[in-house]
C-alpha positions in Angstrom: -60.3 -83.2 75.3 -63.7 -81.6 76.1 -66.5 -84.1 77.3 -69.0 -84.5 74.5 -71.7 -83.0 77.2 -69.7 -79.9 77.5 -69.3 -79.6 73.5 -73.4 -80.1 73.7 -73.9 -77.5 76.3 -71.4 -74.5 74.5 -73.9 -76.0 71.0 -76.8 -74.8 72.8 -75.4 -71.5 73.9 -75.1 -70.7 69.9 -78.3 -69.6 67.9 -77.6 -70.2 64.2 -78.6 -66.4 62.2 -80.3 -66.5 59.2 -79.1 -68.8 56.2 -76.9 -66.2 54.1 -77.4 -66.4 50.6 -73.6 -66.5 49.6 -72.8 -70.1 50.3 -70.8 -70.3 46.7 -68.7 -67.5 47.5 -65.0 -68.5 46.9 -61.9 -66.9 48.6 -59.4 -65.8 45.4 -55.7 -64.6 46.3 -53.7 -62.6 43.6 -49.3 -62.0 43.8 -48.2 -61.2 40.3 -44.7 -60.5 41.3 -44.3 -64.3 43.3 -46.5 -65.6 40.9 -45.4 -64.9 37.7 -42.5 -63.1 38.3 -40.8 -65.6 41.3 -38.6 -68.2 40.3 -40.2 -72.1 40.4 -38.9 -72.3 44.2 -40.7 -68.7 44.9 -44.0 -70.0 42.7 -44.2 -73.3 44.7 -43.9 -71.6 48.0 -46.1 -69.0 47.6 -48.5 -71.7 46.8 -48.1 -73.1 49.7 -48.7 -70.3 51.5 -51.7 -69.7 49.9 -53.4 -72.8 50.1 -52.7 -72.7 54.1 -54.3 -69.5 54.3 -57.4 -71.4 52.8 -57.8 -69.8 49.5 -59.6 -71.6 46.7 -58.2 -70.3 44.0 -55.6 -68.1 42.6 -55.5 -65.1 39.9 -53.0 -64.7 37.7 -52.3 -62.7 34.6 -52.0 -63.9 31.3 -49.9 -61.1 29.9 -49.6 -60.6 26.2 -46.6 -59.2 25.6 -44.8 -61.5 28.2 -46.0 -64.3 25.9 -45.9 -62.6 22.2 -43.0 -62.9 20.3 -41.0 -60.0 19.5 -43.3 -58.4 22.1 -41.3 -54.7 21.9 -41.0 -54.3 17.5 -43.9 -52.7 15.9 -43.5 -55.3 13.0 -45.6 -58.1 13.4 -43.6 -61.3 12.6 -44.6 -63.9 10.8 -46.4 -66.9 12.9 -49.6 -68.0 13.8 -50.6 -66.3 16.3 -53.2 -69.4 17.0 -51.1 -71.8 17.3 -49.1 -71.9 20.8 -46.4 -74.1 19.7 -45.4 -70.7 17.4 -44.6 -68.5 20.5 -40.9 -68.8 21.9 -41.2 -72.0 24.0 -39.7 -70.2 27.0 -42.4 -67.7 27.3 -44.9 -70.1 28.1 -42.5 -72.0 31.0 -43.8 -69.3 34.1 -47.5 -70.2 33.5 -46.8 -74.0 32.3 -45.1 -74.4 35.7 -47.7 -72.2 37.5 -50.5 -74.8 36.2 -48.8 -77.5 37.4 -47.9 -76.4 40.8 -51.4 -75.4 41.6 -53.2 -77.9 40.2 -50.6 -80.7 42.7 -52.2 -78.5 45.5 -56.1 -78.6 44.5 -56.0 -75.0 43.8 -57.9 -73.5 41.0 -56.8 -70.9 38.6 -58.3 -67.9 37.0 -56.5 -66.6 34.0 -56.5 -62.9 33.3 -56.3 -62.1 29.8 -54.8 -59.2 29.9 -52.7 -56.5 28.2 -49.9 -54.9 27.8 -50.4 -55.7 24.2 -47.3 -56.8 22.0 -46.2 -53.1 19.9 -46.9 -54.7 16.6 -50.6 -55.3 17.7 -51.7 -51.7 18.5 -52.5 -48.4 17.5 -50.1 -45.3 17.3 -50.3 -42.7 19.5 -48.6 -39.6 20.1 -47.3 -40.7 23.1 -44.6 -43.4 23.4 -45.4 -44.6 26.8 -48.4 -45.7 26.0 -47.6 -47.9 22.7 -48.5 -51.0 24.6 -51.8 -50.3 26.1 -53.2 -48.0 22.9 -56.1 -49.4 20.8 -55.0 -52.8 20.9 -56.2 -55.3 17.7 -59.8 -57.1 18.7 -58.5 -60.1 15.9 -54.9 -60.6 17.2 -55.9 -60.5 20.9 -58.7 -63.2 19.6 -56.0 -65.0 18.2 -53.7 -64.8 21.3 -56.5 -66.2 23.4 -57.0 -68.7 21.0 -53.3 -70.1 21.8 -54.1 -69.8 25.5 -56.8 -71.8 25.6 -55.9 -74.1 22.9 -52.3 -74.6 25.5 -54.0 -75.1 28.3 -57.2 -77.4 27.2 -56.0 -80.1 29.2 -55.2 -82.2 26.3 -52.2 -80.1 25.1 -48.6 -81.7 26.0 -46.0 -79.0 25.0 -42.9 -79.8 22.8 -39.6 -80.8 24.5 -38.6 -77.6 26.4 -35.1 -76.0 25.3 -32.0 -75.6 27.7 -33.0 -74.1 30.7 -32.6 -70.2 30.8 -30.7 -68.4 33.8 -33.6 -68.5 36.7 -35.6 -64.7 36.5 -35.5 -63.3 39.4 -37.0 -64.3 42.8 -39.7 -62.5 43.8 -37.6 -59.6 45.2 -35.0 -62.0 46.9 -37.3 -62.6 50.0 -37.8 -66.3 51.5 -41.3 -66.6 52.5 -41.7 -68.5 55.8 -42.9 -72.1 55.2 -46.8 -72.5 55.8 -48.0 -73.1 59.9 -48.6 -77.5 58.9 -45.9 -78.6 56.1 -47.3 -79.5 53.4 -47.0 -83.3 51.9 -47.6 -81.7 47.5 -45.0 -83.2 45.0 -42.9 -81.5 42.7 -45.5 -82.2 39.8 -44.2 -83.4 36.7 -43.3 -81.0 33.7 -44.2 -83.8 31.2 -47.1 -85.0 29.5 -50.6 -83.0 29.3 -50.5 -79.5 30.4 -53.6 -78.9 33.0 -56.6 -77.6 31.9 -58.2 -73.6 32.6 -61.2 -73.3 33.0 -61.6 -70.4 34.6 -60.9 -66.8 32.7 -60.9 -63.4 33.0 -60.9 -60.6 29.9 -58.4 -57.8 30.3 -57.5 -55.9 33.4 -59.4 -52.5 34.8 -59.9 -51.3 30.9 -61.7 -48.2 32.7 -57.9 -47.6 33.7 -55.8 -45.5 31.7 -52.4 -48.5 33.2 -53.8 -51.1 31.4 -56.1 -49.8 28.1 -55.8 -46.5 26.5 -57.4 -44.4 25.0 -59.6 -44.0 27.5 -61.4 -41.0 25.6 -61.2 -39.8 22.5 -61.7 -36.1 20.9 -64.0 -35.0 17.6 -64.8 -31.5 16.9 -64.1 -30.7 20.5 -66.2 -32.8 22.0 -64.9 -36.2 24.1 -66.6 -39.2 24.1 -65.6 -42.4 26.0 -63.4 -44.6 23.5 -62.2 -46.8 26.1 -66.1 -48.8 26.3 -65.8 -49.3 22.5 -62.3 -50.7 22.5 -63.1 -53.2 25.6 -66.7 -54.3 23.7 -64.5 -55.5 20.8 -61.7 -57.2 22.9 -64.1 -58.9 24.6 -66.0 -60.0 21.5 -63.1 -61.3 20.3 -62.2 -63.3 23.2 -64.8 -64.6 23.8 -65.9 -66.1 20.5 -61.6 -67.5 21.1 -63.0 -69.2 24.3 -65.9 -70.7 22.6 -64.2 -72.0 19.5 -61.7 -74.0 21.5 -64.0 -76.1 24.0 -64.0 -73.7 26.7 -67.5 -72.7 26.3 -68.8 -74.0 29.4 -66.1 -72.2 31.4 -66.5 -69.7 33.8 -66.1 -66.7 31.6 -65.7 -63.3 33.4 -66.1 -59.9 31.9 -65.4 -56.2 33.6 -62.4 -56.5 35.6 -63.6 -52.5 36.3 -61.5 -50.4 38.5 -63.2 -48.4 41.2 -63.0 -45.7 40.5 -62.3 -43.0 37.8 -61.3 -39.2 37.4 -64.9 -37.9 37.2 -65.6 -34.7 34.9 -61.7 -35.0 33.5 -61.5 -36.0 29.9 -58.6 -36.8 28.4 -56.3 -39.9 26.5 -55.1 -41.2 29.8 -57.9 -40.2 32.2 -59.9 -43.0 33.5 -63.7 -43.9 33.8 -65.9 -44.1 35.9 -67.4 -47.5 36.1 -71.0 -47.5 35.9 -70.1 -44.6 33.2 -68.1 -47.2 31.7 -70.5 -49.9 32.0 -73.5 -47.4 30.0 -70.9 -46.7 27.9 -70.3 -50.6 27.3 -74.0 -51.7 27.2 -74.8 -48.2 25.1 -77.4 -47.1 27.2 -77.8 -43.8 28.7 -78.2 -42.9 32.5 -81.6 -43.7 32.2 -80.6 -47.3 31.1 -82.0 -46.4 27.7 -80.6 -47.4 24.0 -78.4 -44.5 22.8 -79.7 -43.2 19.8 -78.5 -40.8 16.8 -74.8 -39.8 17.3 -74.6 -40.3 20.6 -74.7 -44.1 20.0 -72.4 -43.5 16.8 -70.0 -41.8 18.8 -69.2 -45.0 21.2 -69.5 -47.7 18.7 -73.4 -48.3 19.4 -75.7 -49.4 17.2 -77.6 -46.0 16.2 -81.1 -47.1 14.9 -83.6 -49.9 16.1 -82.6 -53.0 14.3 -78.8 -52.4 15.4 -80.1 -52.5 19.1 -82.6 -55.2 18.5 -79.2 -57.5 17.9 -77.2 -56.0 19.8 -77.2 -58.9 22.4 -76.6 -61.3 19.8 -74.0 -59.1 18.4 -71.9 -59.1 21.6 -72.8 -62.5 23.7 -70.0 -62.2 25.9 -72.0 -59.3 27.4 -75.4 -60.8 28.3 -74.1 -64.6 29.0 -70.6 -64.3 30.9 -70.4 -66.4 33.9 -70.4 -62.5 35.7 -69.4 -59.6 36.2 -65.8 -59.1 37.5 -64.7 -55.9 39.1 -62.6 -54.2 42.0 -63.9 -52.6 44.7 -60.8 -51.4 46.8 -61.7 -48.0 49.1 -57.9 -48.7 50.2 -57.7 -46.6 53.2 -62.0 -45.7 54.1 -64.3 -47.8 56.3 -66.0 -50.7 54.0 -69.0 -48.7 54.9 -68.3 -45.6 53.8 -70.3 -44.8 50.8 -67.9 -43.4 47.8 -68.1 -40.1 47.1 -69.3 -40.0 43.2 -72.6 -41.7 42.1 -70.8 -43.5 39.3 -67.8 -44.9 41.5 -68.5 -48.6 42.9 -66.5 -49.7 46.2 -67.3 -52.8 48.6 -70.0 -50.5 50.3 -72.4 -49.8 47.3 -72.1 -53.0 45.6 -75.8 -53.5 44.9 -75.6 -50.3 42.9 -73.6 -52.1 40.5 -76.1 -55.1 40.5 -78.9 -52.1 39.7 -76.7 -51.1 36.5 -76.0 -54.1 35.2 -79.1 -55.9 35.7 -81.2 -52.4 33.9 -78.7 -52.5 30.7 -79.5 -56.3 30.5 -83.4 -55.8 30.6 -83.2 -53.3 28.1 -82.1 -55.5 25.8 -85.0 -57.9 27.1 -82.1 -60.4 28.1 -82.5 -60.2 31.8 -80.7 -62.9 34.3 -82.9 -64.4 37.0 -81.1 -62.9 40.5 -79.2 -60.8 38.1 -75.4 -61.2 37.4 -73.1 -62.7 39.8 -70.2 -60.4 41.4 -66.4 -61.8 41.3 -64.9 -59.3 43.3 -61.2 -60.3 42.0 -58.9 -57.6 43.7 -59.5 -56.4 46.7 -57.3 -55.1 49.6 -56.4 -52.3 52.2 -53.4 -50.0 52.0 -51.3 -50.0 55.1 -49.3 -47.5 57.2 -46.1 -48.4 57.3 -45.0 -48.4 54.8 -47.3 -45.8 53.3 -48.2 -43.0 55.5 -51.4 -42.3 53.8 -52.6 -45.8 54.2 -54.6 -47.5 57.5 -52.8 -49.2 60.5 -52.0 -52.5 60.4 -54.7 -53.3 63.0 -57.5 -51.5 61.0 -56.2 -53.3 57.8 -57.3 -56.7 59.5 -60.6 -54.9 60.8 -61.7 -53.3 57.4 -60.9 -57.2 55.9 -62.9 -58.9 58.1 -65.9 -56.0 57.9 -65.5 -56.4 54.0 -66.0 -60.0 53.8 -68.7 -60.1 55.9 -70.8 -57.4 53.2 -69.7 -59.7 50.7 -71.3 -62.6 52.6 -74.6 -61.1 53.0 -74.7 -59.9 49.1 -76.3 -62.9 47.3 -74.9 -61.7 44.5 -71.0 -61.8 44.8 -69.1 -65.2 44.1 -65.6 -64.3 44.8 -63.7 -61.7 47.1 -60.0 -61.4 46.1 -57.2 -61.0 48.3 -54.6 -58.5 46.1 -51.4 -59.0 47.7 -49.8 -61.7 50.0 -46.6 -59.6 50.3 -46.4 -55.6 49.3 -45.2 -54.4 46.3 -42.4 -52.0 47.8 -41.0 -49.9 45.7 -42.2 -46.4 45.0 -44.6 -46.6 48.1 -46.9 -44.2 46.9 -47.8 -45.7 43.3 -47.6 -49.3 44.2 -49.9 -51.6 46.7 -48.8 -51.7 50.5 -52.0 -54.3 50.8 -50.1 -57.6 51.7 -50.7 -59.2 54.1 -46.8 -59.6 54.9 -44.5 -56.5 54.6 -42.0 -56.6 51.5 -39.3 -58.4 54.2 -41.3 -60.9 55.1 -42.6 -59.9 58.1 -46.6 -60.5 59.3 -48.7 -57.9 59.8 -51.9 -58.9 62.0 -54.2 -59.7 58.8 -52.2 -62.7 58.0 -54.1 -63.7 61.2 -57.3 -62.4 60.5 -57.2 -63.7 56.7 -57.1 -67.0 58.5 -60.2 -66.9 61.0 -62.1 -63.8 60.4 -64.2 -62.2 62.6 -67.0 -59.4 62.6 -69.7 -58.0 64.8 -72.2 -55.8 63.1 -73.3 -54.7 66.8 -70.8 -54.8 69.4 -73.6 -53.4 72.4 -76.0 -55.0 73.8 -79.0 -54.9 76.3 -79.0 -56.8 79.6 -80.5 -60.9 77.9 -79.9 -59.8 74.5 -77.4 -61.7 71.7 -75.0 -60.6 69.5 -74.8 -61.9 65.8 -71.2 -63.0 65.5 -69.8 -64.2 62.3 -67.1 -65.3 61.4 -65.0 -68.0 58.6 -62.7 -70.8 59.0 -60.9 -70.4 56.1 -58.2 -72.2 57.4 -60.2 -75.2 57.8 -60.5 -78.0 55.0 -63.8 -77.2 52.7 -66.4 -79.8 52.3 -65.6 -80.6 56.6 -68.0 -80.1 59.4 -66.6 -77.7 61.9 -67.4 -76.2 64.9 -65.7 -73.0 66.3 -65.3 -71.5 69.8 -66.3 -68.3 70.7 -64.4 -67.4 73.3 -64.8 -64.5 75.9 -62.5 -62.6 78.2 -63.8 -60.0 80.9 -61.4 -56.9 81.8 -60.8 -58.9 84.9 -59.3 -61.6 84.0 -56.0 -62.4 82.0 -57.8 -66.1 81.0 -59.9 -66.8 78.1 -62.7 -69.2 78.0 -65.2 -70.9 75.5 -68.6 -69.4 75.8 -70.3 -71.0 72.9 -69.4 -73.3 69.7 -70.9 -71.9 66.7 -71.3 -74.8 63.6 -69.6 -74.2 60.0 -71.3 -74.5 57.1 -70.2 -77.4 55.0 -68.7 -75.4 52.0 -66.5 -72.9 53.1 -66.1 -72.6 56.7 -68.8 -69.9 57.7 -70.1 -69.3 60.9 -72.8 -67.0 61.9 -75.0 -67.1 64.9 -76.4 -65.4 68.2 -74.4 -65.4 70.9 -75.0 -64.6 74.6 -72.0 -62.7 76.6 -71.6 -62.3 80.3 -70.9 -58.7 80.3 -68.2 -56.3 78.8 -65.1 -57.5 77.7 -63.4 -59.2 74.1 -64.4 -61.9 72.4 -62.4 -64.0 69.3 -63.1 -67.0 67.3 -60.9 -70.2 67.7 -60.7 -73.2 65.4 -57.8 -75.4 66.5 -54.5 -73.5 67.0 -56.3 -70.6 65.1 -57.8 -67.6 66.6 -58.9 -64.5 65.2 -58.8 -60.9 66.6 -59.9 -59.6 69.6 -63.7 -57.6 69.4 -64.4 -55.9 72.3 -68.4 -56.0 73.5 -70.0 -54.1 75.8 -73.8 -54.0 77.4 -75.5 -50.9 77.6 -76.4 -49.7 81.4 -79.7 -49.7 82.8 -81.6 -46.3 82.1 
């Protein structure tokens, strides 16, 4: 053990940067398929996982049609579709379970109300495989989230559950590798009170043709977006569910936008832009001004002055959410790299989407002081192998660590969401390779790096000069005072020693400071057995 004159002297070696203004920023982790797909064994240990990677919080989705009663006929049957003692028992047992299990391990939730949407509660297109995602009912999805919420209010204790059904399938078979300290968490109990949500999310990327269509619609030859008008009255509709059921002091998140959309295409199935979709959604033009006439008619808007005047009190879900949830993947680009459409929002434009949002909202004269707070839910890097087009493993661990650290300076964002612990498999090239484990199993370096980031925004330096390092100990309890080495290796030597200690802030692990290094070489972070990558440094020559 280190004298408490040398943990002094490494203290004073460390000058603390500026105080970021992200201190409430969360870590969120998303796996669907272990999730809510695994068996109770697979849920359990992904959870373990999770929780000893440091996360705070896991998202899941709430799927409809996984809940819904005769989820696949286009005749609605008869039950209240309020009530969540009227859905088949059984379809409630993944997420009753999943409640449980994470609340025994401190974790919090954030439920995804999402679609597919049962067949008997949407519209009829001409296309078949697209029944479940086409113009879905604003009153039954209200009704749906009704049952959710009401299930899951924390007073709710669910009827005697029927004979166990044959055990769905686990997670693709694969045993995930127990976490680095065993955990001591309980097999919670499956009676009494179910635990409560608080925490919810409306509808997946509905600027994505996967999960809401149509995203544009044709009169007289001329498209306009349907997709924004759709969304504006699920999310009404939820909303007002939330409210009525004692869950309106939750944290309520609206969005859920994809990155990305297809442009100048127009089509059914051809996806938004998402600042387009967000004018769309707020019916303002690109100018941030009330649509007027038949261009506000067209989306749903209201078309003269006393339809905008209560327009915010017409749809409250869009001025008082909790924030603004959306997706900023670049997949296989630097986290820097600016995208390459003005309406497209990745993790290196972020304040652009702060600009929208926060213009719609004066407009209305409903403006939030510091705007509206970013949950960046899914998030994630592509990897090669297994898909060719994605980024090596090293540079996935690299472009996470550069990514959380542009979230960490961004006062605005809440959240940053790991999507993946393990990768889908599959059809490599339409499903996410961004685990951080391979579909066997295996570790790639991020699993690593997800642990005890690292990032540099200079890595050369003059002759007395400092680098900022910064860095997280997610690992590391929250709530804890912690102090991490920075340790430093010259191109000489095969040895690594502690140049400096930099102190974490009490919430969620950060670090960031000044430190001094001795010449070229690599430097990493190390809390405990932890350590993070390598960063090479270098000091510029004399002129």
């Amino acid at each position: 053990m280190r004298s408490l004159f040398a943990v002094v002297a490494l203290l004073l070696l460390a000058v603390p940067a500026a105080a970021h203004a992200s201190a409430r920023e969360e870590t969120t982790f998303q796996d669907d398929d272990l999730l809510v797909f695994g068996s109770a064994a697979t849920q359990a240990r992904t959870l373990d996982t999770i929780r000893a990677l440091g996360a705070d919080r896991v998202r899941v989705s709430v799927f409809w049609n996984a809940i819904a009663p005769d989820a696949k006929s286009k005749t609605r049957p008869g039950f209240d579709a309020t009530d969540p003692a009227a859905y088949p028992p059984g379809n409630w047992a993944r997420y009753d379970r999943l409640v449980r299990l994470a609340a025994a391990r401190g974790l919090g939730l954030n439920f995804d109300l999402t679609g597919p949407a049962p067949l008997w509660a949407t519209g009829k297109p001409e296309r078949a495989d697209i029944e479940a995602t086409y113009a879905p009912s604003a009153a039954e999805f209200g009704a749906f989230v009704t049952a959710v919420s009401r299930r899951y209010s924390g007073d709710y204790t669910p009827p005697a559950p029927p004979a166990p059904a044959p055990a769905p399938d686990d997670g693709g078979g694969v045993v995930i590798p127990p976490p680095p300290v065993a955990r001591a968490a309980q097999a919670p109990s499956d009676s009494g009170p179910l635990p409560r949500a608080d925490y919810w999310a409306i509808w997946n990327e509905p600027n994505h043709p996967g999960w809401l269509t149509p995203q544009w619609t044709q009169d007289g030859g001329r498209w306009s977006e349907a997709a924004p008008r759709v969304y504006r009255g699920l999310a009404d509709a939820a909303w007002g569910a939330l409210q009525g059921t004692g869950h309106g002091q939750d944290t309520i998140l609206v969005g859920e936008t994809a990155p990305k959309g297809l442009v100048t295409r127009r089509g059914t199935t051809r996806g938004i832009d998402p600042l387009r979709f967000i004018r769309a959604l707020y019916c303002v033009d690109r100018a941030l001004r009330p649509l007027r006439g038949a261009a506000a008619t067209a989306l749903g808007c209201p078309a003269d002055a006393a339809g905008q005047a209560s327009f915010a009190a017409d749809h409250p879900v869009l001025f008082d959410a909790g924030g603004w949830a959306h997706h900023p993947y670049e997949l296989t680009f630097s986290p820097h790299r600016a995208p390459l459409h003005r309406d497209w929002v990745t993790i290196a434009n972020l304040p652009q989407l702060t600009a929208t949002l926060s213009g719609a909202l004066r407009r209305y004269g409903r403006p939030r002081p510091g705007g509206l707070p970013l949950y960046l839910t899914e998030f994630g890097y592509q990897t090669n192998p297994p898909d060719r087009f994605g980024v090596s493993w090293a540079q996935q661990a690299a472009y996470l660590d550069e990514s959380e650290f542009l979230t960490y300076v961004n006062p605005m964002v809440r959240t940053l969401g790991q999507f993946l612990l393990r990768d889908d498999g599959g059809d490599i090239g339409l499903t996410f390779q961004s685990g951080l484990m391979t579909q066997g199993g295996a570790r790639k370096p991020s699993y690593d790096a997800f642990e005890l980031p690292v990032y540099l925004p200079r890595t050369t330096f003059a002759r007395g000069r400092s680098l900022r390092v910064w860095g997280m100990a997610r690992c590391a309890p929250n709530n804890s005072a912690q102090d991490v080495a920075v340790e430093f290796r010259s191109p000489r030597s095969a040895r690594w020693r502690a140049l400096a200690a930099l102190h974490a802030d009490g919430a969620y692990g950060y670090v960031d400071g000044h430190v001094r290094f001795p010449g070229a070489g690599v430097m990493r972070l190390r809390w405990g057995d932890h350590t993070s990558r390598a960063v090479s440094v270098r000091r510029t020559p004399r002129r």
